[in-house]
N, C-alpha and C positions, 0 to 999 in steps of 0.2 A: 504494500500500500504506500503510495506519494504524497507526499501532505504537500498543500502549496501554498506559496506564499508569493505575490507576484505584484508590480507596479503598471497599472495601464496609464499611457501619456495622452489617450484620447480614446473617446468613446468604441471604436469603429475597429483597435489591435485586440486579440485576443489567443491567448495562449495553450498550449496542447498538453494536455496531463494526463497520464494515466487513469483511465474509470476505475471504482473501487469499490461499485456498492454489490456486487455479486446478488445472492437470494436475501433480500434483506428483510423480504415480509413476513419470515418466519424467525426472526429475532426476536428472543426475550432478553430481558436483562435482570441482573439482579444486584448490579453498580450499589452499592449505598456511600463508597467512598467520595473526595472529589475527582473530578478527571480532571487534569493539568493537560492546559494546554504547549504546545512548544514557543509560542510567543508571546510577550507582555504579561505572563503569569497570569493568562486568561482561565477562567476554570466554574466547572459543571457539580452544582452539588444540588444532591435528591433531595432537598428540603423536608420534603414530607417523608423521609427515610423509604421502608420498603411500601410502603401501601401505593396500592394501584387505583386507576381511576379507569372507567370506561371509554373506551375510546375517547379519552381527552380532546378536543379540536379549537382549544381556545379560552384564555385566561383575562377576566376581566376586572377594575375597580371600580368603586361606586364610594362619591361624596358622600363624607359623615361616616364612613367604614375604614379608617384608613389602614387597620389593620387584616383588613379581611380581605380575600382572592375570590373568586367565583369563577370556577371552572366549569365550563360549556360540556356536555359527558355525550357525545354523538348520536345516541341511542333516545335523547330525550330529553333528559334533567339535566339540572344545574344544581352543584353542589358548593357550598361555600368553607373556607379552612382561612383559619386564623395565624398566620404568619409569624406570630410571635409565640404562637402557641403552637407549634407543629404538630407536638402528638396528641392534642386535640382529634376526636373524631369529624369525619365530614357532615355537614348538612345537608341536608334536602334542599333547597330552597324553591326550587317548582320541579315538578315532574308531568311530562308531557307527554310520555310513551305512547301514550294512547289513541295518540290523533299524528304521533311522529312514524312517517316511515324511513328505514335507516335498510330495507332490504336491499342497497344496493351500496359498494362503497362511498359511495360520493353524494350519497343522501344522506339525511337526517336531522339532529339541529343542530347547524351550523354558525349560526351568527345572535351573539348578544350585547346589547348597549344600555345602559346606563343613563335618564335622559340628564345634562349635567346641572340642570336648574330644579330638575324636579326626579331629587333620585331614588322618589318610591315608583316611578313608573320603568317597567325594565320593557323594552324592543330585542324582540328574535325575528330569527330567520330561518324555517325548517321547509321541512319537503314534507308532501301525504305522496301517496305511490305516482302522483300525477300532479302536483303544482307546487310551486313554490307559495309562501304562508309570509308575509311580514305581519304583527301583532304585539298589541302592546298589553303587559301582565303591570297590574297592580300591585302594591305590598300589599298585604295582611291590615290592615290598621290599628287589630289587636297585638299583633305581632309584626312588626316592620323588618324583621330579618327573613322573614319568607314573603312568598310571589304567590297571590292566590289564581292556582289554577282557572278557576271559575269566573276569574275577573277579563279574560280574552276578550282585545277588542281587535277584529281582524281589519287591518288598514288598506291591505294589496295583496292581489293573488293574479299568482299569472301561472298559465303550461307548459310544462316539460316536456317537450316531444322525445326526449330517451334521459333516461335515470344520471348520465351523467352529466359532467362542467354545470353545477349549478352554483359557483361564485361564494357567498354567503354570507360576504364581512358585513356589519354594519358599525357606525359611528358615526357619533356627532363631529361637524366641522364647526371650524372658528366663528361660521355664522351662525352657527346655533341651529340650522339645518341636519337633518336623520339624511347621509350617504349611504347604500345600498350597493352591492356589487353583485351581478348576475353573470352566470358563464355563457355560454352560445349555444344551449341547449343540447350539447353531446351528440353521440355519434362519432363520428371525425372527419375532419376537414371543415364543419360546420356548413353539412350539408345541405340546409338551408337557406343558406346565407344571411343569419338573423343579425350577423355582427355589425354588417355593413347596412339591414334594414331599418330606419328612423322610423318604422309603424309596429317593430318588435320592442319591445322591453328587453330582450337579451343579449348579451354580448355589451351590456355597457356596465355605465355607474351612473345609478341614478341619484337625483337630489328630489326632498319631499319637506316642508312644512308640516311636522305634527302637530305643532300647539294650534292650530288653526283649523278648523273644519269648512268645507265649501257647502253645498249642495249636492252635488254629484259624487264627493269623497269624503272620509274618513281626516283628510291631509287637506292641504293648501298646494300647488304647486307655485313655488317661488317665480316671483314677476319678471326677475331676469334669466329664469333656464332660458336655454340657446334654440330651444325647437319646438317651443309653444306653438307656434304659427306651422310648422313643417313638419309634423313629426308625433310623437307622444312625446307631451310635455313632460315627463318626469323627467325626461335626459337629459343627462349633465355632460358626459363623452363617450366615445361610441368603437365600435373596433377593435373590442378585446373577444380573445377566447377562452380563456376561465381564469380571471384574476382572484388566486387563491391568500387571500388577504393584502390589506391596505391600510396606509393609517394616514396621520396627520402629524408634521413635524410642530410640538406642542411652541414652539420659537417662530417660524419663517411660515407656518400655516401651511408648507409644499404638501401635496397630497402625493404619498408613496404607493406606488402600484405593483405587486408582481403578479404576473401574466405567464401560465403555465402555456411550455410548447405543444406542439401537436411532433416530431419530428426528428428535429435540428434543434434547435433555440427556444433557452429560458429569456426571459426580458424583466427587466424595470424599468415602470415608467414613474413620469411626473406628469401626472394627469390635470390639465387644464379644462378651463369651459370649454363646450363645444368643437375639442380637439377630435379628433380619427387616430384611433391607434393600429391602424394599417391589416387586423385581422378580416377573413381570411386574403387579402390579397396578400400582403406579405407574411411572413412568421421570420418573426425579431428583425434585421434588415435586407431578408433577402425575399426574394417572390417566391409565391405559393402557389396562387391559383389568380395567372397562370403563372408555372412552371417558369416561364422566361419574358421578359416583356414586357412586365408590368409597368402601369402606371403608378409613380411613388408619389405625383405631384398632391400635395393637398392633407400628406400622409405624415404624421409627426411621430419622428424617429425613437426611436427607445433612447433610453439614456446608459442604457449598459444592457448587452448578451452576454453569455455562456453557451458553447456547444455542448450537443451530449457525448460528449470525451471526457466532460468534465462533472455532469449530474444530467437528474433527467424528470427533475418534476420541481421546479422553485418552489418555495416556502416563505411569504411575505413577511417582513418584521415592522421594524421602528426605528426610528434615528434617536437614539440613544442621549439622554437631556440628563441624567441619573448623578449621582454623588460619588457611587465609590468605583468606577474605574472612568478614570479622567482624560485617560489618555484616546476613549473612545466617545467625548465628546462630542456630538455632530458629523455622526457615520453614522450610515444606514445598517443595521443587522438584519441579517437574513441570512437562511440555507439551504440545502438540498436534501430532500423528501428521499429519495432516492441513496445517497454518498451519507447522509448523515453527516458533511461538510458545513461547518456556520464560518460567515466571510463578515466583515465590515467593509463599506464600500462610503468614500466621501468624495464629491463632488468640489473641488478647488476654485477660488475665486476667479481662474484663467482660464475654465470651463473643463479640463483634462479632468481624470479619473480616478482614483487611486481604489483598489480591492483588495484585501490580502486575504489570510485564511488567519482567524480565530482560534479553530481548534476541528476535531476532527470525534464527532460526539458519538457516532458509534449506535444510532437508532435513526429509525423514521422520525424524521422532525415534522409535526401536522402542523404547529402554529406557535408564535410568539404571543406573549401576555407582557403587561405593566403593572407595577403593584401603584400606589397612591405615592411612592416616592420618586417614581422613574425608573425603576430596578427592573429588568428586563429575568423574564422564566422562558422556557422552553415546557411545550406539551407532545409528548411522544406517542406514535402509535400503542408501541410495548405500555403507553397505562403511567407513564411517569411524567411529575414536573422537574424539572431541573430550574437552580436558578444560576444565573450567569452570575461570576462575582471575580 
């Protein structure tokens, strides 16, 4: 195995390393130590020692809990753990089994937020055998650390035409706006072409007004999305094929995107209004469909690839705001689903790129969490958190 460590001087060089992730879906682990990484004394520890979680997909805070996590369990629930208190037992906090379908990999519930003004109301994002679900859950008001099931209020539902790429991040942005991110409806190649359709909802990120109710919805659509007039107005940008989580730089307000390949090429973008992220005509900077010829005009470029020499499923993070490793100030974190490889990647004020390799974690990485401090976890297939420290 090759660990890497590498300088890019611009978006567009990229370098040839050894693949490493062999049968990786049948790894368990049973690490409780840290794992040390080989540079900057980067390093992996199982916070919550050996207990497992179900298919974990996502780690979230909520104002007024600064010490509590709430992890996303794929299959349904969300469970909440006490950070300070590790060997504390898990909580319940809502359990959805029952209306969640997870029969497929890349189903189930996948996305949870926090609303930041109002943080007894929690927003997911799950799948029934056939549609994506966004819905907003209540606290308890007898009990404010649980989400009463019975409190569902379903804001948006749209069709899966096949079980997989269905996106699922959600989060609040700087304006106070609920972001949404949906995949291209699966299959492959995005054989409908929904990525590049402005009358689909899939293959984008959409933006929605919750505190506001219309007539016709649940939401508001905000008075400057880019496609009111052309389009379904929830879209915000368009031409992704399953951006498997995204966040927002809590500093510069950049919206961080990764965008799982079909192929060749993982990508991150910096997702702007009413930008095209070039799927399917391209996949990361080369043509797709077609094959040769493409038109790239009008088409806004990733800000960094990876070939699959290198991983083969991105894993989206955070750019890192945190206290105790400094020297990873204002780098993007993220990894490889695939390699179990986490990289920090920072964007230079001269526009060039710098990536190197973190550390080499040795599991399926499904997703990045934040606690209330900035402190960046890892959520693993195998059932584990890890926190970076």
């Amino acid at each position: 195995m090759r660990r890497l460590g590498w300088v890019l001087t611009g978006v567009l060089m990229m370098v040839s390393v050894t693949a490493c992730w062999g049968s990786k879906e049948s790894t368990t682990s049973t690490q409780t130590t840290p794992i040390r990484a080989e540079q900057d004394g980067i390093a992996l520890d199982p916070i919550f020692g050996q207990e497992r979680f179900d298919m974990p997909v996502g780690l979230e805070h909520r104002i007024g809990y600064s010490d509590i996590v709430y992890i996303i369990e794929q299959p349904g629930r969300i469970v909440s753990k006490n950070i300070k208190q590790p060997t504390d037992k898990a909580v319940v906090v809502l359990d959805i089994t029952d209306r969640v379908s997870d029969a497929e990999s890349e189903q189930g519930l996948l996305g949870l937020a926090f609303h930041p003004q109002h943080p007894n109301q929690a927003y997911v994002n799950y799948t029934t055998e056939t549609h994506t679900i966004i819905a907003r859950y209540d606290a308890d008001p007898a009990s404010p650390g649980y989400l009463n099931p019975s409190s569902e209020q379903i804001l948006l539902t749209f069709e899966q035409p096949f079980p997989n790429h269905n996106g699922g991040q959600l989060a609040f942005g700087p304006d106070g706006f609920l972001y949404i991110a949906t995949g291209d409806g699966g299959s492959g190649g995005d054989p409908h072409n929904n990525s590049q359709n402005l009358q689909s909802l899939l293959g984008k990120i959409l933006r929605i007004d919750v505190d506001n109710k219309s007539e016709e919805r649940e939401y508001v659509i905000p008075s400057d999305n880019p496609f009111i007039d052309e389009g379904m107005s929830e879209i915000y940008a368009y031409g992704l094929r399953n951006p498997w989580r995204f966040s927002f730089d809590e500093v510069t307000g950049n919206l961080w995107a990764a965008d799982v390949g079909q192929n060749r090429y993982e990508e991150i973008n910096l997702i702007e209004k009413g930008k095209n992220y070039g799927w399917r005509i391209q996949e990361g900077m080369e043509c797709f469909n077609p094959e040769d010829g493409c038109t790239k005009e009008g088409l806004e470029q990733p800000l960094f690839t990876y070939d699959h020499d290198q991983g083969i499923s991105i894993t989206g993070g955070y750019v890192y705001r945190g206290k105790q490793l400094p020297k990873l100030i204002g780098s993007y974190i993220y990894a490889d689903y695939g390699t179990g490889l986490v990289w920090a990647l920072q964007q230079r004020k001269d526009g060039t790129i710098e990536n190197r390799t973190l550390l080499q974690s040795d599991a399926n990485v499904t997703s990045f969490g934040r606690d209330s401090e900035g402190e960046l976890y890892i959520c693993t297939q195998e059932g584990q958190v890890l926190r970076i420290f």
